[in-house]
N, C-alpha and C positions, 0 to 999 in steps of 0.2 A: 431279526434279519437273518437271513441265510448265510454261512460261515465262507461261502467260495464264491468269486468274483462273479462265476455266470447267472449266479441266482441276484447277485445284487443289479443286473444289469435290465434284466427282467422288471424287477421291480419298481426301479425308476424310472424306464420307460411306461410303466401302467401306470405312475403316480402323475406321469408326463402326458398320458394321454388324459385322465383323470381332469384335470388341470384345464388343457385344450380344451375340452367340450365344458365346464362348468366356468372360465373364467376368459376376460377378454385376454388376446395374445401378451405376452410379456409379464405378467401378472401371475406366477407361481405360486408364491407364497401367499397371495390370498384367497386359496381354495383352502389349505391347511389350517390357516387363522381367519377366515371368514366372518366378519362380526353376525350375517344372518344366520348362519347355521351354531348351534347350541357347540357347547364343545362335546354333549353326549353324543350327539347326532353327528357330528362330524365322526369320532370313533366308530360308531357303528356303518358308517357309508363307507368309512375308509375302511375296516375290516371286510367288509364283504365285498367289497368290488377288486381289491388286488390279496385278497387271501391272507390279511396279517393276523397275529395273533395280537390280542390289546397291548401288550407290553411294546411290540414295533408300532403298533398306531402310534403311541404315545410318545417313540421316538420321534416318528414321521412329524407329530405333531409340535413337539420341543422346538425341533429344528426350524420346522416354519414359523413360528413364536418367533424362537433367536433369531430368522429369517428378516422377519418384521421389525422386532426392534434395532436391529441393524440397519433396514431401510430409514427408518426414522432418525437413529446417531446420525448416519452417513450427510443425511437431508440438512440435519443443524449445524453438524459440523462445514458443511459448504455451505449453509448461509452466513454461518460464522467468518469463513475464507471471502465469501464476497464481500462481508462487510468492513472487513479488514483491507481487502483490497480496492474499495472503493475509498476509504479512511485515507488509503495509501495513497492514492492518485489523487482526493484533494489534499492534503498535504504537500503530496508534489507541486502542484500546481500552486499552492500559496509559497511555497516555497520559490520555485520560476519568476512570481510577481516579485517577490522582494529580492533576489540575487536581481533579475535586472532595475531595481527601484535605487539599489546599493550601487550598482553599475556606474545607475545617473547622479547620481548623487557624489560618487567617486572621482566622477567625469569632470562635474561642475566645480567641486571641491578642486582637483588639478588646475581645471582653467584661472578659480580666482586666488590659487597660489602661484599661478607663472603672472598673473596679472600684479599682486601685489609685490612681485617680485620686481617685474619692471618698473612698479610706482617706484620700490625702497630702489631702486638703481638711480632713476632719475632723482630721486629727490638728494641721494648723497652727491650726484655731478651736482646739482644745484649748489650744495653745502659747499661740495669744492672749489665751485666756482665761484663762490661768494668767498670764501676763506681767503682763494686767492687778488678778488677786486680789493677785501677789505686791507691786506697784504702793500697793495700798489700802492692805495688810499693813502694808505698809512705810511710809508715810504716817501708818497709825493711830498706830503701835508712836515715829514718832519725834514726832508727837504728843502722846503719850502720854508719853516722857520727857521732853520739854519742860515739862510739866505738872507732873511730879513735880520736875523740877531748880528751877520756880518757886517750889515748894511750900517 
């Protein structure tokens, strides 16, 4: 490659035009890694249509390689990120079912502990209220034989 900025300029614009006419738009890197073209035949179209010596084809060529396998990392690695993030949002969502499952279940749990709370309320007035008839009962009845043993 040429050592000053205007010759590199040059150059990637004819790799650019190179490119345009041999591959659909958006698709740079695979004029340079092209699986129909040989990789001889690629050196020798690329040398003689932008004037490189083999050793810059070879670059030209490295780089659209690195190019490509780059494309392809880049591709796995976001299906990876989708997959992950698809992983992520069911989990979420199972996760949503069971915070509100817990919710209910929280819910209900509360209800039939203020419930059993008002049984064990009622049922100790009962206690106490029996405690205290047995209390009178009791009372009348030795009353009551005090009365007769006077008698």
């Amino acid at each position: 490659m040429g050592s000053s900025l205007g010759l590199r300029v040059p150059l990637w614009s004819r790799i650019s035009e190179t490119v345009t006419k041999s591959t659909p738009k958006g698709n740079r890197c695979n004029l340079i890694v092209s699986p129909e073209l040989g990789r001889f035949v690629q050196v020798v179209l690329l040398s003689r249509s932008l004037y490189l010596t083999p050793t810059e084809v070879w670059i030209v060529l490295s780089v659209g390689a690195e190019c490509q396998s780059s494309k392809e990392e880049v591709k796995e690695v976001l299906q990876a990120l989708e997959e992950l993030a698809m992983n992520y949002d069911q989990r979420a969502q199972e996760l949503e079912v069971r915070d509100r499952e817990l919710e209910e279940v929280q819910e209900q749990m509360s209800k039939k502990l203020t419930l059993m709370n008002n049984k064990e309320s009622e049922l100790q007035q009962a206690r106490d209220s029996l405690n205290n008839e047995r209390k009178k009962y009791t009372d009348v009845v030795t009353s009551l034989l005090r009365d007769i043993v006077d008698v």
